[in-house]
C-alpha positions as CSV (number, residue, x, y, z in Angstrom):
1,X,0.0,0.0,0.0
2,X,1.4,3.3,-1.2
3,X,1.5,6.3,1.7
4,X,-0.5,8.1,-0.6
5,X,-3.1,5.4,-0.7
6,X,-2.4,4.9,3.4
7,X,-3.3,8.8,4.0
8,X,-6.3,8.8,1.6
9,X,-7.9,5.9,3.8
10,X,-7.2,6.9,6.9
11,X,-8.9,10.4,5.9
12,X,-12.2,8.7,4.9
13,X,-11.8,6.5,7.8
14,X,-11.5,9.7,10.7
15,X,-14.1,11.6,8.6
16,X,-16.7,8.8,8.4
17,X,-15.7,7.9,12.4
18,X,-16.4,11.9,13.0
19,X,-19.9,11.9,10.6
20,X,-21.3,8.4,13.2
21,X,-20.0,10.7,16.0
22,X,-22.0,13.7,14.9
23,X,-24.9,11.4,13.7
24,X,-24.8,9.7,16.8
25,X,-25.0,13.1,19.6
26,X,-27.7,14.4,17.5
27,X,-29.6,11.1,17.6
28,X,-29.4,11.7,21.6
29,X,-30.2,15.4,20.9
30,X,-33.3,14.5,18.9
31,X,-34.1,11.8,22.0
32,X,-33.8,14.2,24.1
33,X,-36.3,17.0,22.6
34,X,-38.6,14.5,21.3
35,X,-38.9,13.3,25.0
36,X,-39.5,16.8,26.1
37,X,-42.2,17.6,23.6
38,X,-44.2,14.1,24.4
39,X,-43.7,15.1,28.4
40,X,-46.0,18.7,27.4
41,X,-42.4,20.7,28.4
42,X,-42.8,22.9,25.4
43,X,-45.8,24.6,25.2
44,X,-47.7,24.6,21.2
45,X,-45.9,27.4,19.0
46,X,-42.8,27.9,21.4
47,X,-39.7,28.7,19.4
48,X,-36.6,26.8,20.3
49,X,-33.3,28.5,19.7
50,X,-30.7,26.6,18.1
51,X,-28.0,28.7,20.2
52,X,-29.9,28.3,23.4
53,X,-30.2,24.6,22.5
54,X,-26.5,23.8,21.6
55,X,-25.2,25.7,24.8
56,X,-28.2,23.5,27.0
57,X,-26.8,20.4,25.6
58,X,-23.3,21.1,24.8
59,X,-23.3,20.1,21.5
60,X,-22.2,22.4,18.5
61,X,-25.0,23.9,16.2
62,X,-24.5,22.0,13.2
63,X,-25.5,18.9,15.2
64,X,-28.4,20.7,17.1
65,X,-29.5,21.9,13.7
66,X,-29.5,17.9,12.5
67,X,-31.3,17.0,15.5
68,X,-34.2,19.6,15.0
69,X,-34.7,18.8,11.5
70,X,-35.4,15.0,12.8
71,X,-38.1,16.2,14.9
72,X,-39.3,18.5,11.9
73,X,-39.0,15.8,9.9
74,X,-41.5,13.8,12.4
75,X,-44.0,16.5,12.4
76,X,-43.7,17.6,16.0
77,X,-41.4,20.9,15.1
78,X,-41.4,23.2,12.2
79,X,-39.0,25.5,10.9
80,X,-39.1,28.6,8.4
81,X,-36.5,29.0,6.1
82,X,-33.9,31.1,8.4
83,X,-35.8,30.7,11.2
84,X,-35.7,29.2,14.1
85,X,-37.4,26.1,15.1
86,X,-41.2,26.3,16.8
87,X,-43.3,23.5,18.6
88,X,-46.2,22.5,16.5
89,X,-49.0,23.7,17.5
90,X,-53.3,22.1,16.9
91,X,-56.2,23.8,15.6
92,X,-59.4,22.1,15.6
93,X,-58.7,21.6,12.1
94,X,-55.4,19.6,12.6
95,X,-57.5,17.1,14.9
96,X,-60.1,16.5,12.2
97,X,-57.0,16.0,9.4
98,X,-54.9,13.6,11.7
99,X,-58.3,11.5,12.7
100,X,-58.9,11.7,8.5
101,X,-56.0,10.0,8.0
102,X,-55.9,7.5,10.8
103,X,-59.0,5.7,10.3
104,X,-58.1,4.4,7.1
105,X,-54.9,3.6,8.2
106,X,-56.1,1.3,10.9
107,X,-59.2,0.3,8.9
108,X,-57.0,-1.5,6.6
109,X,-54.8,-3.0,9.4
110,X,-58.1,-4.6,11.2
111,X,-59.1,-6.2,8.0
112,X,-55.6,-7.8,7.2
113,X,-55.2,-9.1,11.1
114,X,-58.8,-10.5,10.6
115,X,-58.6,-11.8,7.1
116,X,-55.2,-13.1,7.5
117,X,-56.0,-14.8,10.8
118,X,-53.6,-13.4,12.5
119,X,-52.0,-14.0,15.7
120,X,-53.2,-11.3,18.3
121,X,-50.4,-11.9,21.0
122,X,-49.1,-8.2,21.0
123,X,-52.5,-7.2,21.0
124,X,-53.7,-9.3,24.1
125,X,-50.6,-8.3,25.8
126,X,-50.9,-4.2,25.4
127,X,-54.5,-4.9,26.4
128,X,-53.4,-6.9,29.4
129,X,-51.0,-4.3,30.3
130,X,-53.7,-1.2,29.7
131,X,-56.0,-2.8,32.3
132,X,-53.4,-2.8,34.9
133,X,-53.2,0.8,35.3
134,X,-55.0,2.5,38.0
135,X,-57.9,4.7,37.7
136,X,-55.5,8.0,39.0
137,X,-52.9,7.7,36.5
138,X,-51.3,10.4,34.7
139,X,-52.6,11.7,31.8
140,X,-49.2,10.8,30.0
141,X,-50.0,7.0,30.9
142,X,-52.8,6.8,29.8
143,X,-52.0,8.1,26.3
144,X,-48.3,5.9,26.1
145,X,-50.9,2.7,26.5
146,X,-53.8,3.8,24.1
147,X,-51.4,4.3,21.3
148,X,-49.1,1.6,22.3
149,X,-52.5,-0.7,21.9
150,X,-53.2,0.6,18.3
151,X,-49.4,0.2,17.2
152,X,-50.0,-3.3,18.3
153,X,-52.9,-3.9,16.0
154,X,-50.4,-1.9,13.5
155,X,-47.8,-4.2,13.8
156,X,-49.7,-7.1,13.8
157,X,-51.1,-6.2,10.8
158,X,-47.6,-6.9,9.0
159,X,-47.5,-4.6,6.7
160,X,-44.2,-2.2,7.0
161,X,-45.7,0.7,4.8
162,X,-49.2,1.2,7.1
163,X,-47.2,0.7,10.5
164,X,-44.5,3.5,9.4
165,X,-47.6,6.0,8.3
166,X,-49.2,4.9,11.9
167,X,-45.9,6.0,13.6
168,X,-46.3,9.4,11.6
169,X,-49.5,10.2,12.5
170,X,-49.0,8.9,16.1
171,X,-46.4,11.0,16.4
172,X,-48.3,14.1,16.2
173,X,-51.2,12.8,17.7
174,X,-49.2,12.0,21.2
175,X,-47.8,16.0,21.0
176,X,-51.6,16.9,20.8
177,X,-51.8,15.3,23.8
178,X,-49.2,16.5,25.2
179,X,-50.5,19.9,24.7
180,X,-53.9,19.3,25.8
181,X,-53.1,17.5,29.0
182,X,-56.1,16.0,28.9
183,X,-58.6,15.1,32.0
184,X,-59.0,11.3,31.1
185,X,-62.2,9.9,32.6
186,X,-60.8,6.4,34.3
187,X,-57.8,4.5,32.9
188,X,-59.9,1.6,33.5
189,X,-62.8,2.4,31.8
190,X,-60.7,3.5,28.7
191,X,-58.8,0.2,29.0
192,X,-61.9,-1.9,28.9
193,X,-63.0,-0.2,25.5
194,X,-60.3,-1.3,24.3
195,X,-60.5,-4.6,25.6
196,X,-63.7,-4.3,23.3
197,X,-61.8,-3.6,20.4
198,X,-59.8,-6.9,20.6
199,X,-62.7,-9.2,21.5
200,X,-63.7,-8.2,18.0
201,X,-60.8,-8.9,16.4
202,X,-60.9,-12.7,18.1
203,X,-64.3,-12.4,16.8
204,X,-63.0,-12.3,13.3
205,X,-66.0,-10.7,11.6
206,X,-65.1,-7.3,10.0
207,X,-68.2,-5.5,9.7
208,X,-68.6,-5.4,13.1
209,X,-64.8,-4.9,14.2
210,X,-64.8,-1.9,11.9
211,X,-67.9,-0.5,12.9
212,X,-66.7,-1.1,16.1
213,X,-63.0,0.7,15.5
214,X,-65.2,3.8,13.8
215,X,-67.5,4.3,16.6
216,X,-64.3,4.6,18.8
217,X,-62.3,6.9,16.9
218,X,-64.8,9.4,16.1
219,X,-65.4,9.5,20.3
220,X,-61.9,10.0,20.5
221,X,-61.9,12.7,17.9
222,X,-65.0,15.0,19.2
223,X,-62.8,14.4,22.6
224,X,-59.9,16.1,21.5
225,X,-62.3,18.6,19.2
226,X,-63.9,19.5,22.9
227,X,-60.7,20.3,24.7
228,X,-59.1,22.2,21.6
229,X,-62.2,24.7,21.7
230,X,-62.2,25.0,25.8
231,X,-58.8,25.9,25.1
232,X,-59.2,28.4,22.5
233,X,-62.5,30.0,22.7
């Protein structure tokens, strides 16, 4: 191997070592902030500096910068061009666009589990895991386990394309949560309709699984509807 040749890789080899190091602090950045934003730290239209960020987390701003455009890229920041980065923020007519699109999404994942037979494991277990929680949970809680149900319905679906659009629209749909802080009546009570959902999936007749997944989604959207317009008269 010349020295030429012996330089050359050794240059790829720092740079590429010094690209998974950046990658890897603004993955924990973006961990970080996402966390945040899920917790209701941030409050809906909030603008996050990328200079206040990078001296909070030590990090230089071209990594801050990469981390922010992952949470952009997720839909629970947004960013003008030179501008700095702001919480999303809900109107009413976010809710109605996000519920739009997640019906069909999980429409078609209840007809493939029932059609395809299959196995409903994940599902029993996040129902199992719902019905544990007590009545005086936290708000957060209770949302973590309601989507974490759904995802398992998602996933059990098998079908890679539906269950990444799911995580897209979940994602958003936990920081509406996370804005709204909403009063849930009882865990339990939520957990046991639920628990309705997957008796009709071991049912294994659609119409009624579907009709029953509709009548619970458009509760859950006139909920969210309700505490978007007590929130912004």
């Amino acid at each position: 191997m010349t020295g030429r040749l012996a330089d050359y890789l050794i240059t790829c080899y720092t740079r590429s070592m010094m690209t998974l190091q950046v990658a890897s602090v603004a993955d924990a950045v973006a961990s970080e902030l996402r966390r945040r934003l899920l917790a209701g730290d941030y409050e809906g239209g909030q603008e996050l500096r990328d200079t206040e960020l990078s001296e909070e987390f030590g990090a230089a701003r071209p990594t801050v910068r990469a981390a922010v455009q992952m949470l952009v890229a997720d839909g629970l920041l947004e960013r003008g061009r030179g501008r700095s980065a702001r919480v999303r923020s809900f109107t009413a007519s976010d809710a109605v666009d996000l519920y739009r699109l997640r019906r069909p999404i999980e429409f078609a994942a209840v007809r493939l589990v029932i059609e395809e037979t299959r196995q409903l494991d994940k599902v029993e277990s996040a129902s199992a895991v719902f019905s544990t929680l007590a009545d005086d949970v936290s708000w957060d809680q209770v949302a973590d386990h309601d989507i974490a149900f759904h995802r398992a319905v998602i996933v059990t679906a098998g079908s890679p394309r539906i269950l990444r659009t799911f995580d897209d629209v979940g994602s958003e749909l936990r920081l509406l949560i996370a804005q709204l802080r909403p009063a849930y009546r009882g865990a339990q009570e939520l957990a046991a309709e639920h628990a309705v959902l997957l008796d009709t999936l071991r049912a294994g007749h659609i119409r009624p699984a579907l009709a029953a997944w509709q009548d619970h989604l458009d509760t859950a959207e006139l909920f969210f509807l309700d505490l978007i317009k007590e929130r912004n008269p």
